[in-house]
Chimera marker file (.cmm) of the C-alpha trace (Angstrom):
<marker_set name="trace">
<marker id="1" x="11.476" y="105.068" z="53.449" r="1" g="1" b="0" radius="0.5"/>
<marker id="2" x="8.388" y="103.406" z="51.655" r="1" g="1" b="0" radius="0.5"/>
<marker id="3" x="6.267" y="105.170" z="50.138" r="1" g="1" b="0" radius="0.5"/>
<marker id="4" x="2.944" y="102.908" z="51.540" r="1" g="1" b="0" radius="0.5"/>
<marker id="5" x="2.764" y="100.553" z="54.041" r="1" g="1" b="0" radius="0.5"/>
<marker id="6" x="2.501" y="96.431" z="53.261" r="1" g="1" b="0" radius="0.5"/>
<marker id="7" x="-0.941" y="94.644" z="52.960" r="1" g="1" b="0" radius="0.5"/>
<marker id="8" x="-0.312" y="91.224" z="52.708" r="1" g="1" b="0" radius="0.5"/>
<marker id="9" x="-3.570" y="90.228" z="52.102" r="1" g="1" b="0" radius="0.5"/>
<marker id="10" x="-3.338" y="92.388" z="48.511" r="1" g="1" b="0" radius="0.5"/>
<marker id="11" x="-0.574" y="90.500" z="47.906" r="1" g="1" b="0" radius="0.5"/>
<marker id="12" x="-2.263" y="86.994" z="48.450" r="1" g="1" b="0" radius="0.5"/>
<marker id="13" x="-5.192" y="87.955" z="46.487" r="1" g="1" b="0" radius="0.5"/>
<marker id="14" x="-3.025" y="89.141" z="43.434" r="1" g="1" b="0" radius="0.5"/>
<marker id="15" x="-1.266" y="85.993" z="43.556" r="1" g="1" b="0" radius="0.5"/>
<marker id="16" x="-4.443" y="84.207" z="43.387" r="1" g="1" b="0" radius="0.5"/>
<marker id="17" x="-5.716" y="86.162" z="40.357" r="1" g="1" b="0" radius="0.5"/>
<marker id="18" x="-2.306" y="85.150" z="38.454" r="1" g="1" b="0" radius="0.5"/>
<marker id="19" x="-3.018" y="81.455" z="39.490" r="1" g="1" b="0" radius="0.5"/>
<marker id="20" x="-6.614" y="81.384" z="38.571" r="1" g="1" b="0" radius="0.5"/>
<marker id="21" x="-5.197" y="83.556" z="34.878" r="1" g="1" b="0" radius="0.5"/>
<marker id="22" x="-2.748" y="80.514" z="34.765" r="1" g="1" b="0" radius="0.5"/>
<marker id="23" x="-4.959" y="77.737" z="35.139" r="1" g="1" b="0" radius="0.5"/>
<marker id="24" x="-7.337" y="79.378" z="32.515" r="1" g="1" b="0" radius="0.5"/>
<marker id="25" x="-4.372" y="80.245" z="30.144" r="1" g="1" b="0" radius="0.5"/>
<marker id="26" x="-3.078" y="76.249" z="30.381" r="1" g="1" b="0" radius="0.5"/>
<marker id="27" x="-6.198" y="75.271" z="29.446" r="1" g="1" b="0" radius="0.5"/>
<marker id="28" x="-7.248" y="76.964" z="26.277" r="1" g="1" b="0" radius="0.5"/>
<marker id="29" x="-3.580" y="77.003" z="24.958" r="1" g="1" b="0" radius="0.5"/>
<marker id="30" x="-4.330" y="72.828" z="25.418" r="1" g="1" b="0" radius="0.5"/>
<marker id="31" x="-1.145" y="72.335" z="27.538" r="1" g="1" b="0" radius="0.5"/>
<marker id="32" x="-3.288" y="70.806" z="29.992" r="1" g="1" b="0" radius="0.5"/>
<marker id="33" x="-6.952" y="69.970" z="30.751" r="1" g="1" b="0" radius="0.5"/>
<marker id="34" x="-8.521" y="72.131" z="33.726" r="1" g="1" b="0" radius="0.5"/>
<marker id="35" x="-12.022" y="71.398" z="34.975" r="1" g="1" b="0" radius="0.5"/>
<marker id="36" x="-14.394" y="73.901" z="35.538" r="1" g="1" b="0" radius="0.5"/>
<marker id="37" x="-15.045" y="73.071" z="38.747" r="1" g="1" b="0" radius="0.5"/>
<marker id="38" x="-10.881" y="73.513" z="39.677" r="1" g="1" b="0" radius="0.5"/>
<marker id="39" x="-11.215" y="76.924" z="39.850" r="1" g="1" b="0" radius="0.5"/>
<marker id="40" x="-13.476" y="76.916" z="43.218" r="1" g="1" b="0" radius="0.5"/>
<marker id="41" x="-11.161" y="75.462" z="45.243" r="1" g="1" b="0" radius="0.5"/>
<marker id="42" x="-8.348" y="77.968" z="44.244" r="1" g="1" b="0" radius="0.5"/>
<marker id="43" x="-10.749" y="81.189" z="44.201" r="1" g="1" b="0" radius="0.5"/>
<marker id="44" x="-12.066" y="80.172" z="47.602" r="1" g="1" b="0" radius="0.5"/>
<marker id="45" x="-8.754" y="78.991" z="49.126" r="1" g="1" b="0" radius="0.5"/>
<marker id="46" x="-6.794" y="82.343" z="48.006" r="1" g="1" b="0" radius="0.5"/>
<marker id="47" x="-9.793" y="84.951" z="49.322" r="1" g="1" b="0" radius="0.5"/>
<marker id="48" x="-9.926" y="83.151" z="52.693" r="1" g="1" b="0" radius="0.5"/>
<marker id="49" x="-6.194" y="82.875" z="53.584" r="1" g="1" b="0" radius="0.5"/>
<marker id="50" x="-6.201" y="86.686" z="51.983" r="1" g="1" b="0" radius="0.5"/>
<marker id="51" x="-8.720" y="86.943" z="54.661" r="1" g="1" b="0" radius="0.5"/>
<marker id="52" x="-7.423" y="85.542" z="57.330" r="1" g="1" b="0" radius="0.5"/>
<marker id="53" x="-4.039" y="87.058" z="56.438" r="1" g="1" b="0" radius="0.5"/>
<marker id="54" x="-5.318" y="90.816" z="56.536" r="1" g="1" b="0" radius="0.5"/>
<marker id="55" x="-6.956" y="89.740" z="59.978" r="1" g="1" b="0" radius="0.5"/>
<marker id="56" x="-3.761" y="88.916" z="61.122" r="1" g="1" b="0" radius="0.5"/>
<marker id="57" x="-1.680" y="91.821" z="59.916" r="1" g="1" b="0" radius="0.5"/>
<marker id="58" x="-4.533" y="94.105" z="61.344" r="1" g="1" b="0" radius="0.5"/>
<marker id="59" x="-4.809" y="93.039" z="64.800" r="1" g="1" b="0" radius="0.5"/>
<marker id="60" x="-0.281" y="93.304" z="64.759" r="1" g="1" b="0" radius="0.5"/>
<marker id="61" x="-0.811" y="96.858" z="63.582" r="1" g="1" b="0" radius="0.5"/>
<marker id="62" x="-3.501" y="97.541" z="66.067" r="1" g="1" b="0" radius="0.5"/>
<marker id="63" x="-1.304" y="96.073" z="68.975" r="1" g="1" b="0" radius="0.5"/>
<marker id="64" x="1.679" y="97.980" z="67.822" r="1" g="1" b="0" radius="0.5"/>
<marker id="65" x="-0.078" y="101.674" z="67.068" r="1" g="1" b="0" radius="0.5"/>
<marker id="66" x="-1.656" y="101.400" z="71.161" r="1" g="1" b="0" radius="0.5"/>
<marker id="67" x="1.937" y="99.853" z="72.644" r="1" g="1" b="0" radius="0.5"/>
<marker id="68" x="3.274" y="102.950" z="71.349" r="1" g="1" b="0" radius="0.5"/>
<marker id="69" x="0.480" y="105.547" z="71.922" r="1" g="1" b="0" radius="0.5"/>
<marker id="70" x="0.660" y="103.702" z="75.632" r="1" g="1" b="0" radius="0.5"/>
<marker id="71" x="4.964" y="104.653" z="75.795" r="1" g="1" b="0" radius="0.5"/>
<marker id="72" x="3.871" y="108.153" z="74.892" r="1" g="1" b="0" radius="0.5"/>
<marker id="73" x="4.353" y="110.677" z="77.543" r="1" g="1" b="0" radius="0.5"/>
<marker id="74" x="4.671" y="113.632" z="76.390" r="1" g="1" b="0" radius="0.5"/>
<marker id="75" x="2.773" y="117.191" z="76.158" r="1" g="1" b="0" radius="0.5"/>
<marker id="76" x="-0.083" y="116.606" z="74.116" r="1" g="1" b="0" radius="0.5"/>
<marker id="77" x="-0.507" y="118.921" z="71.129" r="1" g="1" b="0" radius="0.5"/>
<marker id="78" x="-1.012" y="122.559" z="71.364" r="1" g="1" b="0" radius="0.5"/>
<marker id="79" x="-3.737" y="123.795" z="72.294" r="1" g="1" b="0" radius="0.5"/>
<marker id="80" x="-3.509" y="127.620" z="70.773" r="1" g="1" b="0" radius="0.5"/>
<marker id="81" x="-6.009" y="128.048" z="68.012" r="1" g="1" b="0" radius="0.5"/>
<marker id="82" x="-9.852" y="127.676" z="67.135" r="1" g="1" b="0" radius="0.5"/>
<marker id="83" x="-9.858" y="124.126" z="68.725" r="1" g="1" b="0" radius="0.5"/>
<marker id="84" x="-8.819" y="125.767" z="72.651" r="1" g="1" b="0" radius="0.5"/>
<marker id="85" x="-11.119" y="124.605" z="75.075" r="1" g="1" b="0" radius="0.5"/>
<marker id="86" x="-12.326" y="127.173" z="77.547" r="1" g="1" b="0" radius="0.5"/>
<link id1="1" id2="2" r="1" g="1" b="0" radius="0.2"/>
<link id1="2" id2="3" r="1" g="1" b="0" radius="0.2"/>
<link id1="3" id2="4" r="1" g="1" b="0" radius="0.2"/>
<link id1="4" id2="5" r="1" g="1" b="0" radius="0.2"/>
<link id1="5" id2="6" r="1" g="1" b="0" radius="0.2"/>
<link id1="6" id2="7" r="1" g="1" b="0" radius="0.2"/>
<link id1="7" id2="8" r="1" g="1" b="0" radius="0.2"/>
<link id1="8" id2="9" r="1" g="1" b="0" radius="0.2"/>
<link id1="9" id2="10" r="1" g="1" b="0" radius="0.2"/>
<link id1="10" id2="11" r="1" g="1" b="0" radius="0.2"/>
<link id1="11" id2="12" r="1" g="1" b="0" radius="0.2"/>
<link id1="12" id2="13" r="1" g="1" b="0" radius="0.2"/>
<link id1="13" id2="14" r="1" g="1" b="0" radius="0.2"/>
<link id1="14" id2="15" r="1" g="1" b="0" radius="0.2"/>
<link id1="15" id2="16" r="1" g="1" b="0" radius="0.2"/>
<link id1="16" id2="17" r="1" g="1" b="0" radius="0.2"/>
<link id1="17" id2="18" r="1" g="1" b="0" radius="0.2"/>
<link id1="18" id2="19" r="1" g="1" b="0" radius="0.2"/>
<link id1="19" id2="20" r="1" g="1" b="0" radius="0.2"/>
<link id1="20" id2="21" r="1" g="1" b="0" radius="0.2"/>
<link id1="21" id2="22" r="1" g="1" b="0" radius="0.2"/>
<link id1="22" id2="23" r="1" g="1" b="0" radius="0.2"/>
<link id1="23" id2="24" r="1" g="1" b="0" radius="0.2"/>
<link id1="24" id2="25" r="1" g="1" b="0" radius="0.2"/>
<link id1="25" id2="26" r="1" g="1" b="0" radius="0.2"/>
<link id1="26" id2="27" r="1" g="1" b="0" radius="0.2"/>
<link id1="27" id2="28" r="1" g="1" b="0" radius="0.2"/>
<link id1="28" id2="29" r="1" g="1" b="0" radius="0.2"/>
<link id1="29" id2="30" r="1" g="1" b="0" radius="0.2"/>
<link id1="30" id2="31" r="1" g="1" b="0" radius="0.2"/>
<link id1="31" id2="32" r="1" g="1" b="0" radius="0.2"/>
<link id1="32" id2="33" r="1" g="1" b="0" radius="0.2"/>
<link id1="33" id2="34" r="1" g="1" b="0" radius="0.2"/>
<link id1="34" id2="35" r="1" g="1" b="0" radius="0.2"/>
<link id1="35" id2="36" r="1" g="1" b="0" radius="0.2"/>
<link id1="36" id2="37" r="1" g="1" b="0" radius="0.2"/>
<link id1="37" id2="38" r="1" g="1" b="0" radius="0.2"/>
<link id1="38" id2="39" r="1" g="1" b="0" radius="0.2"/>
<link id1="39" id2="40" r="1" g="1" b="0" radius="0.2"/>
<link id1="40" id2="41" r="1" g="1" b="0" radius="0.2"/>
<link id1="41" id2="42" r="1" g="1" b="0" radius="0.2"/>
<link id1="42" id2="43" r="1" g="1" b="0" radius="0.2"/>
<link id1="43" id2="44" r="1" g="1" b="0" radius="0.2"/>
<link id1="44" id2="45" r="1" g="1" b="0" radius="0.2"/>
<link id1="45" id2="46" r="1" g="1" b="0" radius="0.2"/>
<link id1="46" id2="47" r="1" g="1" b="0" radius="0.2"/>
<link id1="47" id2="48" r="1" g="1" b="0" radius="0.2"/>
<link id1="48" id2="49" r="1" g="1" b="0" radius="0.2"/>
<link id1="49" id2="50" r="1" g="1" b="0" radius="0.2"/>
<link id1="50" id2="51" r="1" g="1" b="0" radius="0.2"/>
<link id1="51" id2="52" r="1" g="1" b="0" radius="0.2"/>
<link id1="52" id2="53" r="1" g="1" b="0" radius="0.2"/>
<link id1="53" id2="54" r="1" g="1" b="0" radius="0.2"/>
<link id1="54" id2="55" r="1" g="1" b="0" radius="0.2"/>
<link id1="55" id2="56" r="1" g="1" b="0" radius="0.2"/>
<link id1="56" id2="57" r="1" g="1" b="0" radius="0.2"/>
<link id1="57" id2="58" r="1" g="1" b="0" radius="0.2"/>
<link id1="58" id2="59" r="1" g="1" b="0" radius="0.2"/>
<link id1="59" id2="60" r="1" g="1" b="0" radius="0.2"/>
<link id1="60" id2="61" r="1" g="1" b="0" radius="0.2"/>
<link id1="61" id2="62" r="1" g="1" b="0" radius="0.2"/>
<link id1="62" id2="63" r="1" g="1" b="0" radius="0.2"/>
<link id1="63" id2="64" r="1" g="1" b="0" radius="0.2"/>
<link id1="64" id2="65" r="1" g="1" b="0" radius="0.2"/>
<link id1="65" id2="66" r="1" g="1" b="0" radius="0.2"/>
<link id1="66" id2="67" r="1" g="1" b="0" radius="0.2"/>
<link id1="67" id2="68" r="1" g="1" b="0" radius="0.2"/>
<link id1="68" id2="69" r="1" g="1" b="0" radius="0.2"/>
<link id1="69" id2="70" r="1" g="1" b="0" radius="0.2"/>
<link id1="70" id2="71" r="1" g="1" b="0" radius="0.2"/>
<link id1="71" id2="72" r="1" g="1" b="0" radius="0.2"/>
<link id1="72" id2="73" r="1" g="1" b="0" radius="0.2"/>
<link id1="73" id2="74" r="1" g="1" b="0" radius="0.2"/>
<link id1="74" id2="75" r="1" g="1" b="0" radius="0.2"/>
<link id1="75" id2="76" r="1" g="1" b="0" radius="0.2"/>
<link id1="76" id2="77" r="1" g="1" b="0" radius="0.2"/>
<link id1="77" id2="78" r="1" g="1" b="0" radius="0.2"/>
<link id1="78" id2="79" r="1" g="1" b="0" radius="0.2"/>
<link id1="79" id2="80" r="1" g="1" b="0" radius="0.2"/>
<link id1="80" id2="81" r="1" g="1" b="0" radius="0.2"/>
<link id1="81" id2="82" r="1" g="1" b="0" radius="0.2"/>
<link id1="82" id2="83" r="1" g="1" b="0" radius="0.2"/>
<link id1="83" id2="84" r="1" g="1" b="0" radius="0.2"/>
<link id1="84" id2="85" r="1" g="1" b="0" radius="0.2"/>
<link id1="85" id2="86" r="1" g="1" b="0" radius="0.2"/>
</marker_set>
């Protein structure tokens, strides 16, 4: 059983983060040369597909949750209690 469910999108954007901490970490070590001007393209590519990602993943979870709350067909919850309708 897990203990939360998966968000993609979190996932995208922490991989972006360790790119962009990378990138930075190549340059001032002097393994390579990075431009400033790198890191735009990268920041802006990984937040968009994160984006457009979590979009996705939301609308499947939306379509799945009313599928089965359309299946469902039987007595609805109790209605004993402070919340009884009279």
């Amino acid at each position: 059983m897990l203990l939360h469910e998966f968000r993609p999108g979190r996932l995208l954007v922490g991989l972006t983060a360790l790119a962009l901490t990378a990138l930075y970490a190549g340059d001032a070590t002097g393994a390579w040369t990075t431009p400033w001007y790198a890191m735009v393209p990268v920041l802006c590519g990984g937040l968009g597909t994160a984006a457009l990602v979590t979009w996705v993943a939301y609308r499947i979870r939306r379509r799945s949750a009313r599928s089965m709350s359309s299946e469902s067909t039987g007595a609805p919850a109790s209605s004993s209690g402070s919340q009884a309708i009279r």
